[in-house]
GUBAZA-251860 format. One record per residue (C-alpha): y, x, z; residue in three letters. Coordinates in steps of 0.25 Angstrom, whole numbers, plus 5000, padded with zeros to 4 digits. Layout:
% residues N
YXZALA...
This chain:
% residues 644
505450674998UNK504350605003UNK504950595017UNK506050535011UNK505050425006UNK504250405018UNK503150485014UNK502550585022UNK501450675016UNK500150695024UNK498950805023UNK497650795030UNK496950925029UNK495350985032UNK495551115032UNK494351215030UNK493751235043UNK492951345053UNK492451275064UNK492951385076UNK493951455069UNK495351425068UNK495751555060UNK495051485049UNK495451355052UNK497051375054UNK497251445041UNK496551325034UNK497451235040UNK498751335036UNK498151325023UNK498151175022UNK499351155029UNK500151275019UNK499551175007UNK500051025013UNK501451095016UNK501451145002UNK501050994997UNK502050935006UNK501050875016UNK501850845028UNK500950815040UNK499550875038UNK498350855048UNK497150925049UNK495850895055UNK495350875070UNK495151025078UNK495651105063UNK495851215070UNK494351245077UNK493751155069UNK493351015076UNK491651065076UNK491851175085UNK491151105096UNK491051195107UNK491951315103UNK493051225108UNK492651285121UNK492851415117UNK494351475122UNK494351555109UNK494151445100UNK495151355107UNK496351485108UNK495951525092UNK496351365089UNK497651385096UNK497851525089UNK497651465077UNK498651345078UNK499651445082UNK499451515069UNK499551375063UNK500851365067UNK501351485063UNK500751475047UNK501551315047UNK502851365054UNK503551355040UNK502951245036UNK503551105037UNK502151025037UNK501750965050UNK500050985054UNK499150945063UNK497951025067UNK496751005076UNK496151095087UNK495751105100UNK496751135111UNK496551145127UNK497451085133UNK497551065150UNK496351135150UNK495551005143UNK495251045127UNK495950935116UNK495850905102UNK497050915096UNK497950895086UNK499050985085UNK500150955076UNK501051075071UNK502551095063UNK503051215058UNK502551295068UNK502551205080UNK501651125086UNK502250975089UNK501050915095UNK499450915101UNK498850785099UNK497350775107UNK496350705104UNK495950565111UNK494750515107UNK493650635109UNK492350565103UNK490950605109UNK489750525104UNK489050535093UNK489250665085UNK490450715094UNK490750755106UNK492050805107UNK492150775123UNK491350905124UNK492650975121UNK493950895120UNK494650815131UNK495350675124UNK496950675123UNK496650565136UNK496450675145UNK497550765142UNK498450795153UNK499650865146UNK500650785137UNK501050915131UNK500551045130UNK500951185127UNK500251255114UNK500651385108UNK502051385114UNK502151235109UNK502751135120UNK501951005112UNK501550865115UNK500050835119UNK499750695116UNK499250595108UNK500350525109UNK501150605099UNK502150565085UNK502650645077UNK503850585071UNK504750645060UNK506150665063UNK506750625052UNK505750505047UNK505250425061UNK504150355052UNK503350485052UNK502750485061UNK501150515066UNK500250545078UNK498850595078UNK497450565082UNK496150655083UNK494850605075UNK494150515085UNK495550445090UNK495550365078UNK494250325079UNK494250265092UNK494550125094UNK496150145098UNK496550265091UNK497950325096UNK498450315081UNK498450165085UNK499550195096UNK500150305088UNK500650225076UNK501150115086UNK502050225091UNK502650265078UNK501650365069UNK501550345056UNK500350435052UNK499150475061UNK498350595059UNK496950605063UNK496250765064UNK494950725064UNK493650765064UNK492650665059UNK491250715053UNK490550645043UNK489450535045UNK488850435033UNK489850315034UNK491050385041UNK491950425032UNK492250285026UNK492150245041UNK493250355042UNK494350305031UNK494150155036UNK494550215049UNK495850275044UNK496150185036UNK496150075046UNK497050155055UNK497950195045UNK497950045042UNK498049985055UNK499150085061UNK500050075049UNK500050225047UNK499650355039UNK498150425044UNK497850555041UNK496550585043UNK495850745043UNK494650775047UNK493850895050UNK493050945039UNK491750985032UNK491951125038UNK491851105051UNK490351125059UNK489251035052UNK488251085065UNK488050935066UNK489150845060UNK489850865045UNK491350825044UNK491950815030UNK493550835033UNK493950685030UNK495350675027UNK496150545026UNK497550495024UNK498050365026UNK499150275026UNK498850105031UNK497550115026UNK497850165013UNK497150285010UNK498050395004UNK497250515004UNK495650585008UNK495050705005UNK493750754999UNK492850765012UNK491850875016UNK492650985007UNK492251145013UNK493751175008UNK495051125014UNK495851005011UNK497050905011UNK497350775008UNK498850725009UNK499650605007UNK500750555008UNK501050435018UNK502150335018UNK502750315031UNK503650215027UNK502450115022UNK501850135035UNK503250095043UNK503449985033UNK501849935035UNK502249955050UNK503649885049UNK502949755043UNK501649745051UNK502049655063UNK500549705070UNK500949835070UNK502349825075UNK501849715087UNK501049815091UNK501649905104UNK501350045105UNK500150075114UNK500850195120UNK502350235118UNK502150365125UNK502150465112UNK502750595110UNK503650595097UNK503750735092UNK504750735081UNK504250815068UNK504950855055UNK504150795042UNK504750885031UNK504950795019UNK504350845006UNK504750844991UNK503350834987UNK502950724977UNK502350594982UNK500850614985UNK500550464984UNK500050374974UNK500550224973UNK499850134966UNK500550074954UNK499949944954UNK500049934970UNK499449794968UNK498449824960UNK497149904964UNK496850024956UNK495350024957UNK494849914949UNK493749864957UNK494749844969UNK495749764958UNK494749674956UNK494349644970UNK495949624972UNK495849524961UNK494849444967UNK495549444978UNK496849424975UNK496549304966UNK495749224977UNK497049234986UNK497649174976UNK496649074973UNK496349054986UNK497849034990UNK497848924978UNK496648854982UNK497048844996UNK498248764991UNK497648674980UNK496648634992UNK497848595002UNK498448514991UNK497348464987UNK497948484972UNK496948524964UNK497848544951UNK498648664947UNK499848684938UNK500048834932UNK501148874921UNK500348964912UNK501149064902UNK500249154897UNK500549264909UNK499949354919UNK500449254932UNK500249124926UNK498749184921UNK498349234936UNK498949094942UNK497949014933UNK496749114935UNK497049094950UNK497048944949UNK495548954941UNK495249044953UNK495648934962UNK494948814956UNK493448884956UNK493548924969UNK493948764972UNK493048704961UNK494448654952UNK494248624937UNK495348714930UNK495648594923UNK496548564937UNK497348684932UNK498648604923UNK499248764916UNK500448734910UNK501048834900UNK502548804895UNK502848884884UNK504248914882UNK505348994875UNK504749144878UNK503349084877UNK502349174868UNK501149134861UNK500349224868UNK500649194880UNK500549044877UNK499249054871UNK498549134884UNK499249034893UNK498548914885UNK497249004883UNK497149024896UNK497248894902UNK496148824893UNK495248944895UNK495248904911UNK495148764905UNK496548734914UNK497348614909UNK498348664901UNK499648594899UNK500748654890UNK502348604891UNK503448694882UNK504548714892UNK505548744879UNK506248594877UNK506348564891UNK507048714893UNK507748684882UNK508248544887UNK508648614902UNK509448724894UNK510248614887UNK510148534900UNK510848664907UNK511748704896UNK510948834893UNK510948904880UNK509448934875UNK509749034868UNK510149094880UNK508949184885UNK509549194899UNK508949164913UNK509149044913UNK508449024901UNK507249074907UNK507149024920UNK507248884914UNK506048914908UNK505248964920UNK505948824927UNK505548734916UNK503948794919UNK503948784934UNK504448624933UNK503448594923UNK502448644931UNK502948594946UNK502948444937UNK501648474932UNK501148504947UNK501748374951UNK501048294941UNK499648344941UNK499648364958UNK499448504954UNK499848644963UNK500948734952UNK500348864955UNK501348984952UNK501149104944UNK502249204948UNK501849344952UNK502549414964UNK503049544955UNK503849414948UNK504349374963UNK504649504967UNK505549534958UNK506049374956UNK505649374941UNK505249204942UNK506249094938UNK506449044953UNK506048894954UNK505248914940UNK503948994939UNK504449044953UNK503948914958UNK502548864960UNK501648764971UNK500848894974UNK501049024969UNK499649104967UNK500449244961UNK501449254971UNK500849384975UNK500349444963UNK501049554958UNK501249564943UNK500449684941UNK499249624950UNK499349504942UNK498949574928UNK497549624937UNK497349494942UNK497349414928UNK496449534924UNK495449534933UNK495349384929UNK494849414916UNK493649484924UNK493249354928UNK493749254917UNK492849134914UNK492749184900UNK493049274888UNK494249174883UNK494949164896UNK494949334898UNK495449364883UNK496649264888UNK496949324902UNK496749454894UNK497849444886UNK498949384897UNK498549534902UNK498949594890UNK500349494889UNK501749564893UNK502349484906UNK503449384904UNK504149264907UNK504249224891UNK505549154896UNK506149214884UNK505749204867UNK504649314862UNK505149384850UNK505049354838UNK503449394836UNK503249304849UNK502949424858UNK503649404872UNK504949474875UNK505349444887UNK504549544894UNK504649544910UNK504349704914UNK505449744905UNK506549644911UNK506049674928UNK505249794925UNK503849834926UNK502849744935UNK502149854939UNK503449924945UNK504049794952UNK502649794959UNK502549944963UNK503949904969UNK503649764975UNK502449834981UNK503049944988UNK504149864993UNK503549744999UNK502149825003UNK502749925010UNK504249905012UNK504450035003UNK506050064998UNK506650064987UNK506650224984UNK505250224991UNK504850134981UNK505450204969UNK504850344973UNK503550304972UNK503650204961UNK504250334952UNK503150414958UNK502150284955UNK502650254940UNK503150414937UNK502350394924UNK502750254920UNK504250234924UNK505350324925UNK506050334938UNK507250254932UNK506350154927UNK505950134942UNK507050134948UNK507650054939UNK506349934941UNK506449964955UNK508049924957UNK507649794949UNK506449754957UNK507249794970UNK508349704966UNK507649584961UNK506449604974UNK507949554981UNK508749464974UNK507349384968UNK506949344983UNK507449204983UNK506449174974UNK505349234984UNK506049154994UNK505449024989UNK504149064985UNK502848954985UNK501748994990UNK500449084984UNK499649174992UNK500049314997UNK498949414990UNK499449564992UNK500049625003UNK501449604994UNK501849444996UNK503549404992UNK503049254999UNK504349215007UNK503449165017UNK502549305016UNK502949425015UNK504249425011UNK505549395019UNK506649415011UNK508149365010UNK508449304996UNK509849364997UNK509649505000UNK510249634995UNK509549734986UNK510449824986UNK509949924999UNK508749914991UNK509249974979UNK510250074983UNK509050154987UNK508750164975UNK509850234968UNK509550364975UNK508150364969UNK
């Protein structure tokens, strides 16, 4: 199951540790590896020298200490023969009579391959040269080991037979602290995931030193890094380790343990390969790049799928923050892209006067908050702001009386215009039946708005500054040539779900008590068009989620597809893992196969987009990020979904 969606479940485990005895040792690793295989783990790695213990210092001169190791892994084998989970191990290993630190990977009962160690550090606390020889001064490419015919190198991948894009290579501790690790090359030749067996001990300052380290690896190489270092059990004659493990996948975190823990443990996640290709697949840098060395081994392996549940949270607001302190500081940030990207503009026109429709709504709110933004950071009296609010035929009072209170609260120019005669004179002009309640009737109305405004421009030489939000382009929910049109559109990338934080967060630092209760209750007001009447108490009927579906669906789908190229049945496994208590699958799939379609056949309005500044990593700007005929098929697309 999770093979099938691109997943691959990683463990990193510190076993509890003897320093010089592999009895002990190797029945903690069975241990850990019995558990992981249970849990569904896949691929699981273990810490630098496991097997001895990395402290040994001097027994790795002993013959009986190196023969015990090599006793030990042959047990190894035997306990994991049945057992479909692929490990790596450290020890020490003599090989052309020169002594390598090694990592030995191992597959129901075989051993597929002895990676050594490269960079062998000797200053400061270590001094590793004293024993090991680096994976430079090797001589054989392949070695014989327990009966085993196996390749020698660093130069290995291990590649699944049946899924090409799993794929990963191995470093030893100090390779990826050096200046040019061999993950670098490794990734450039195909792996996926790197494993690091490692054995760094514990220093004030180190261990953030050691996640920016990963992460930044993980990040730059486009891959999955797991990370397992030796623990708190190994010999604290001098130095104290605490058995860091780490797990990550392009510098997003997935998964650490509690470090100095006496006892053993694991960590696991589960990484998606298929982000990773698709991250790859769209990142020109990396692709331009050619392979350092092209001489590897492939040594084909056989990753057993699992029907174990996801192991993996998604965020259900993936545009939104979780933590509140980092919300707001993307609100602050967010909003001077914007204002910045509109001030940049009002001073290459030299227009000092905007035009904003205002109705009362979450878009047209964050608009005009963005436009106060702008003229204090260019010293422009809010006066210069012409807010027009058109009431029409689905217009409610409480809609119409936050759009007024809010523009005099900024002291704004307000200007209101009734859109109902003139769309009442352009229905009989078109022969249209008002009564009618029909698109047509609607997009009038939205039309009737956007001329106003664009005339309004005209006459006071002002900029019309758009309110659309990119949840409405995605899924083509704008009147094209109506409020799908503006002079400079500062929403454009704003999803509808960020838009209700952004509003928010402005009450934080409105200029007083008058202003927050207004922007207060636009929150609390339900999201419409009001193209058609309220009932008849006044409240609004037309009610946008229950016509299109959920925002905060469309933008867990939006996300997902455009972030990370995910498909369709990707998409709708983990959005009903995601929403599992707020939707049913039907209701999912059911959302899904409407955004999917409309995401298609709505591009043309994308096509001719105005400008406004890209603020996320997600941007539909024809001129952007987006490269899309106006005129495709959906239909691949949704096919997929009908096995789901």
């Amino acid at each position: 199951m999770l093979k099938k969606y691109g997943y691959v479940r990683i463990g990193a485990a510190v076993p509890k540790l003897k320093v010089g005895d592999p009895v002990f040792n190797t029945n903690q690793i069975i241990k850990q590896i019995e558990e992981a295989n249970i849990k569904g783990v896949q691929i699981i790695t273990f810490p630098e020298l496991s097997i001895t213990g990395y402290t040994a210092a001097d027994l790795f001169f002993q013959d009986i200490l190196l023969e015990n190791a090599l006793d030990n892994l042959k047990r190894l084998l035997n306990a994991t023969k049945d057992m479909d989970i692929i490990s790596i191990v450290g020890m020490p290993l003599i090989v052309d009579s020169s002594l390598f630190n090694t990592a030995v990977v191992i597959n129901k009962g075989k051993i597929l391959g002895v990676i050594p160690k490269t960079y062998i550090p000797n200053y400061n606390e270590f001094y590793e040269a004293r024993w090991f020889r680096s994976s430079i001064e090797k001589i054989s490419d392949e070695i014989n080991i327990l009966g085993n015919l196996v390749p020698f190198d660093t130069n290995i991948i291990f590649r699944d037979k049946t899924n090409n894009n799993i794929a990963f290579a191995i470093e030893i501790c100090e390779d990826v602290w050096s200046v040019n690790p061999p993950s670098n090359r490794h990734v450039l030749n195909g792996a996926t995931i790197i494993f690091n067996l490692s054995a760094s001990n514990e220093i004030i300052g180190k261990v953030e030193y050691r996640k920016n380290l990963i992460k930044m690896q993980s990040a730059k190489n486009l891959c999955g890094y797991v990370y397992a270092s030796a623990g708190v059990n190994e010999s604290s004659t001098d130095l104290v380790f605490s058995g860091h493990s780490l797990i990550y996948e392009n510098g997003v975190m997935l998964a650490e343990n509690n470090r100095f823990d006496f006892d053993s443990n694991m960590i696991m996640a589960d990484i998606d390969i298929n982000l990773l290709i698709n991250n790859r697949v769209r990142d020109t840098s990396f692709r331009s790049i050619n392979p350092i060395c092209q001489n590897y081994v492939k040594v084909a392996i056989d990753v057993k799928d699992t029907n174990n549940e996801l192991m993996r949270d998604y965020a259900k607001y993936p545009f939104v923050p979780n933590n509140e302190i980092k919300r707001k500081m993307r609100c602050e940030e967010i909003l001077n892209i914007q204002a910045s990207g509109l001030a940049k503009r009002i001073n290459h026109t030299g227009l000092a006067k905007t035009v904003i429709g205002i109705s009362g709504g979450l878009d047209s709110t964050l608009a005009f908050l963005v436009i106060i933004k702008v003229y204090q950071k260019l010293g422009i009296d809010n006066s210069n702001i012409i807010a027009v609010t058109m009431p029409g035929f689905g217009t409610t009072d409480r809609t119409y009386d936050n759009a007024i209170k809010l523009v005099k609260n900024y002291g704004a120019t307000l200007r209101e215009i009734n859109i109902k005669d003139a769309c009442l004179q352009h229905f009989t002009d078109i022969n249209h039946d008002p009564s009618i309640y029909d698109i047509t009737y609607e997009n009038a109305q939205a039309r009737e708005r956007t001329q106003i405004l664009m005339d309004i421009a005209n006459q006071v030489g002002g900029l019309l500054i758009g309110t659309g939000d990119l949840s409405e382009l995605a899924l083509g929910w704008c009147t094209y040539n109506g409020d799908h049109m503006s002079m400079y559109a500062v929403n454009a990338s704003i999803p509808k779900t960020l838009v209700r934080y952004l509003v928010e967060y402005m009450i934080d630092i409105a200029p007083n008590n008058e202003c927050r209760k207004t922007i207060k209750d636009i929150l609390e007001t339900p999201i419409s068009p009001e193209l058609l009447p309220p009932d008849e108490y006044g409240k609004i009927v037309q009610k946008t989620e229950n016509t299109i579906g959920p925002y905060v669906l469309h933008d867990f789908f939006l996300y997902h597809r455009q972030r990370y190229g995910a498909s369709p049945i990707k998409i709708a496994y983990i959005a009903n893992n995601t929403f599992k208590d707020d939707f049913s699958k039907e209701e999912i799939l059911k959302w899904l196969i409407i955004f999917m379609k409309r995401f298609t056949n709505q591009q043309f309005k994308r096509s001719c987009l105005p400008d406004g500044p890209k603020v996320g990593t997600i941007s539909l700007s024809p001129r952007g990020d987006l490269r899309m005929p106006s005129d495709a098929s959906e239909e691949i697309w949704v096919k997929k979904l009908k096995g789901f």
